[in-house]
Every structure is written in C-alpha cells, then in structure tokens.
N, C-alpha and C positions, 0 to 999 in steps of 0.2 A: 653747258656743263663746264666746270673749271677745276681743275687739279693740281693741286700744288706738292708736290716729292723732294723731301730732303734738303728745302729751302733754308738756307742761311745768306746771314749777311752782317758783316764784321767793319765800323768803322774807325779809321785812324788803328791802323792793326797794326803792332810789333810797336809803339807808340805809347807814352804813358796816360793818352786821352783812350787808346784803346776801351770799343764797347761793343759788344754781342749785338745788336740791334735783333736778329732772326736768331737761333739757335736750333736748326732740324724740324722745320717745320713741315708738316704733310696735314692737308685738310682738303678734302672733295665738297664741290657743291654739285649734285643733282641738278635735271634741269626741270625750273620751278622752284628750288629750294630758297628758303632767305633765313638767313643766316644773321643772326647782331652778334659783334662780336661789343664786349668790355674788358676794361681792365685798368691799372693805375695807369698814370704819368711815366712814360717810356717803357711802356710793357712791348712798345715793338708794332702798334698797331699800324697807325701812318706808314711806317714803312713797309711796311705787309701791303697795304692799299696802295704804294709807290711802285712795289715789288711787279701786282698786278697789272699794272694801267702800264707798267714801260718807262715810268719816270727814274727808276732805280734799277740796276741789272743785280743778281743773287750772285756772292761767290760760288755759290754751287746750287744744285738742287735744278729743278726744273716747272717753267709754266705753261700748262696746257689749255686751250680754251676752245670747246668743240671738239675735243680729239685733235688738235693743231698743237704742233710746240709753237712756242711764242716765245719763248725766254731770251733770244737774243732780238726779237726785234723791239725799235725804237715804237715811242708813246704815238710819235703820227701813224705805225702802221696796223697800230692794235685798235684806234679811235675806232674803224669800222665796227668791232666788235664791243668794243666797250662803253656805257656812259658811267660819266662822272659827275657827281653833284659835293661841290666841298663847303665846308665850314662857313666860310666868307662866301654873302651872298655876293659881293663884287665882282671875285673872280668868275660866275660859269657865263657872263654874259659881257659883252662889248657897250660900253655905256654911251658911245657916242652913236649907234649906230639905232636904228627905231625897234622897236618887236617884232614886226615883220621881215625883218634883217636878218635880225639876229636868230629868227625861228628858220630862213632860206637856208641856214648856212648850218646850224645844226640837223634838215632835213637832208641836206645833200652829203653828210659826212659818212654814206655808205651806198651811196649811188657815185656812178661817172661821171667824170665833171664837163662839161658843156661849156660854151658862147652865150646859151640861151638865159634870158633874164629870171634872176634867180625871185621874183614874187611874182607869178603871174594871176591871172582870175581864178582859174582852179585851183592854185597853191593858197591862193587868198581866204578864197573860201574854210578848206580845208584846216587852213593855219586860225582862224574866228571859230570853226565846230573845237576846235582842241582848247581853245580858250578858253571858250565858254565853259569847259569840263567843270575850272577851276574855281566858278561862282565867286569870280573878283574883276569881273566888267574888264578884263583885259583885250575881248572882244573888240569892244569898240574904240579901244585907242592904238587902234597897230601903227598909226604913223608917230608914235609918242617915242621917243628918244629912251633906250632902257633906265639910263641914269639918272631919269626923272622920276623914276620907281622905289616905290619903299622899299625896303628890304624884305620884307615875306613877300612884297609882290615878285621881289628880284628874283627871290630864291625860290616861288613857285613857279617862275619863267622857265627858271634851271633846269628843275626836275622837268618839266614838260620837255622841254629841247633835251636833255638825257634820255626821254622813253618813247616820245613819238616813234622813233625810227625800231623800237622796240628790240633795243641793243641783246648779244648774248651774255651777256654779264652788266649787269648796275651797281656801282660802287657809288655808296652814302658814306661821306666822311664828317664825320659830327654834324650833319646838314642841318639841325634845329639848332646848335652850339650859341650860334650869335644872337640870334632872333630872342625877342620877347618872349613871356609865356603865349599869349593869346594865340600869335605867328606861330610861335611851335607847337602849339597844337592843332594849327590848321594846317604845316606840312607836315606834321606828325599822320594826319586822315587825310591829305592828300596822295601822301606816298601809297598807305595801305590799299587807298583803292586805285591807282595805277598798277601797284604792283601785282596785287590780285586779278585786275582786268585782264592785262597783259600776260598773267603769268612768268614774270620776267625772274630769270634767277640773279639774286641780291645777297649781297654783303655789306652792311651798314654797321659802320662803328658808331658808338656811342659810348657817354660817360654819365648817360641817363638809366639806370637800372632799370626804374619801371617802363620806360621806354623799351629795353633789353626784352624786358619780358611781354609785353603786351604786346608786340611787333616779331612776326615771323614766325619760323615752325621749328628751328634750331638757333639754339644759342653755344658761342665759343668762349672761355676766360682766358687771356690772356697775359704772363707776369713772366719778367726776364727774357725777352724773346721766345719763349715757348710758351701753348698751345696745353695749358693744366688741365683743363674741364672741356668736356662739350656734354653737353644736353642733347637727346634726341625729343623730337614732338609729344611724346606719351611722358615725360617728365617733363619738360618743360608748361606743360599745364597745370601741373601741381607744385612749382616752383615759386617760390616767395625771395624776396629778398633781404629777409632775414636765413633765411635759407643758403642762399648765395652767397654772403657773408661766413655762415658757419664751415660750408665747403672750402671756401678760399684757407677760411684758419686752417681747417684739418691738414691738406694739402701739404702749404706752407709752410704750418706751426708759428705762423705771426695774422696780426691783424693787417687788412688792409690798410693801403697806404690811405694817410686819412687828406685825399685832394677831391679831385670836382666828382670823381667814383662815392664818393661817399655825400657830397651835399647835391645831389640830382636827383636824390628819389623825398 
C-alpha cells in the first residue's frame, strides 16, 4: 500500500527560475492496485516517481509505504521496499557485470547481507526458471556480460530484477519510452503478466495514452503539479482517448500540450 498526503515540492523557490514541480498532492494506492499515470511535458510526474523512491525529499506533505512513513528516509533505505524500472534501459542494470550478477544483487536487496557467494546452484537455478518466464533465451546465457544485451533484452532484465523479490510498491517510469515498437510491446505484455502474477502494487508513468488505458485498473492525469483526473476501474473500461482528451479540455479549458502525450497513441 502507498499513500501519499499533501505532497509538494517547489524548485529554485523565492528565485526567478522558481517552479511548483508537486502542488498538494494526496493519492492512495490499494494493495494490488496499478495505477498509470499521464500527462504533458513537466506535469510534475518524474518528480512524484522521485518523491516516491527517496531520490527527492517533499517540502512538505508525507510518504507512506505499508503503513511506514518513509518521507525522510534515503533511496538506499526504501530499495527493500521498492523496484524501479526507468526509461533508459541502461540504467537498471550493471553492464560490465554478467546476468547472473546482476540478477544476485537485485535478489539480495531485501535479504541480509552475507560472505556467502552471491550465485550459488540453487540461486542459479532459480535465477534460469525466472528467465525463462521472459521467452528471450536469457536462460541460457547467464554468464553473458549485461551490456552485450539489446535494449528490450536490457530492459526486460530490469523489470525481472525489479519484481522477482516481489517489491511493495513497482514504479515504471516511461519503461517502453526508449525501445522500439516491437520491444514495447513485448515489455508492454511482459509487465502485465508479472504484474498480474505477482499481484504487485504499480505506478507506471507513461506518455503512451493507449498504453494508459489498456494497462492497469486505475488511471491518474497529471498537469501543473497537481493530480486533475483520476479514473476509477468501472470508467476506466469505457474510457477512450478521445475521451481523455475532451476531459483534460473541460478541466483546463485549453488543449493539451501538443508533445509525446499526444503522438503515442
């Protein structure tokens, strides 16, 4: 479960760069819920996903995760509770190090840490059944250097080492963004079915509309730092994105900002 109360967060403040990033934001996730959030170009989302994970602290307001406040502690002490899958398939993985490394080291980030060797035969094994999920012969190349990996194999690497440990909160931050169509749509139906297996509760931003809509049980719109729309699961099945569109105008009383929100669907 994750709760977020009266969240702001203001940069370069009293300043004439001054900018609202967060504006009073409150939004609960359920546990199981998945959540996409959209919106234009500095609606404030990344920061909300920064807010979360610990990379950002709120002027005010507070984060809860599991009934735990978390709001002042650092990004290393929330990893137990959190994964992250971002944009750039580069970042969620260690390129110099092999698959099986790199899958030790995202297995252990919510266990004690040991002497003992972090791939052993049971982990090995273990680490090949989760491979295999992903129907991209990752299986059989665990002693393969990550960086010798395409990019949808990178970035399906990612989400795997984000869910194995079957975190209490998944944050997807544009996770298809970079990739191909083909790639995005294969971590597009890899996520749904981790996420669904696992029942894991998710927040994945996107600037893919249909994406928005076809992915999860609630949807949030985003513009100026605040939290405009949310959708509950009984609308959001009859939700279109011409529809989307026409809510944002009412709202607002302008059209959306015409950037990747508008050429992704």
């Amino acid at each position: 479960m994750l709760k977020l109360a009266h969240i702001s967060k203001v940069f370069n403040e009293a300043t004439p760069d001054e900018k609202i990033a967060i504006d009073h934001i409150d939004l609960t996730l359920k546990e199981g819920d998945f959540v996409t959030v959209i919106g234009s170009n500095g609606a404030g989302k990344s920061t909300l996903m920064n807010i979360i994970s610990g990379v950002q602290f709120p002027d005010a307001g507070t984060v809860h995760i599991e009934g735990k406040d978390v709001t002042k502690l650092p990004e290393y002490k929330r990893s137990t509770m959190i994964g992250r899958v971002f944009q750039d398939p580069m970042a969620g993985t260690a390129p110099t190090m092999t698959i099986e490394e790199n899958l030790a080291i995202a297995y252990s980030r919510n266990k004690k840490r040991s002497l003992r060797n972090g791939v052993n035969r049971n982990r090995r094994a273990f680490f090949k059944e989760a491979l295999a999920a992903l129907h991209l012969g990752l299986e059989n190349r665990l002693t393969a250097k990550a960086g010798l990996l395409s990019g949808g194999e990178r970035q399906a690497l990612s989400l795997l080492m984000a869910t194995f440990t079957e975190p209490s909160i998944l944050l997807l931050d544009e996770h298809t963004a970079a990739l191909d169509p083909s790639r995005a749509e294969l971590i597009t139906n890899l996520t749904k079915e981790i996420v669904e297996k696992h029942r894991l509760t998710t927040l994945m931003v996107t600037h893919n509309m249909q994406q928005a809509l076809d992915l999860g049980n609630r949807l949030v719109m985003m513009d100026k730092g605040q939290i405009i729309l949310e959708v509950d699961e009984e609308e959001k099945q009859h939700l279109t994105i011409e529809k989307l569109m026409e809510e944002f105008q009412r709202i607002r009383g302008k059209q959306m900002a015409n950037d990747r929100a508008l050429l992704s669907f």
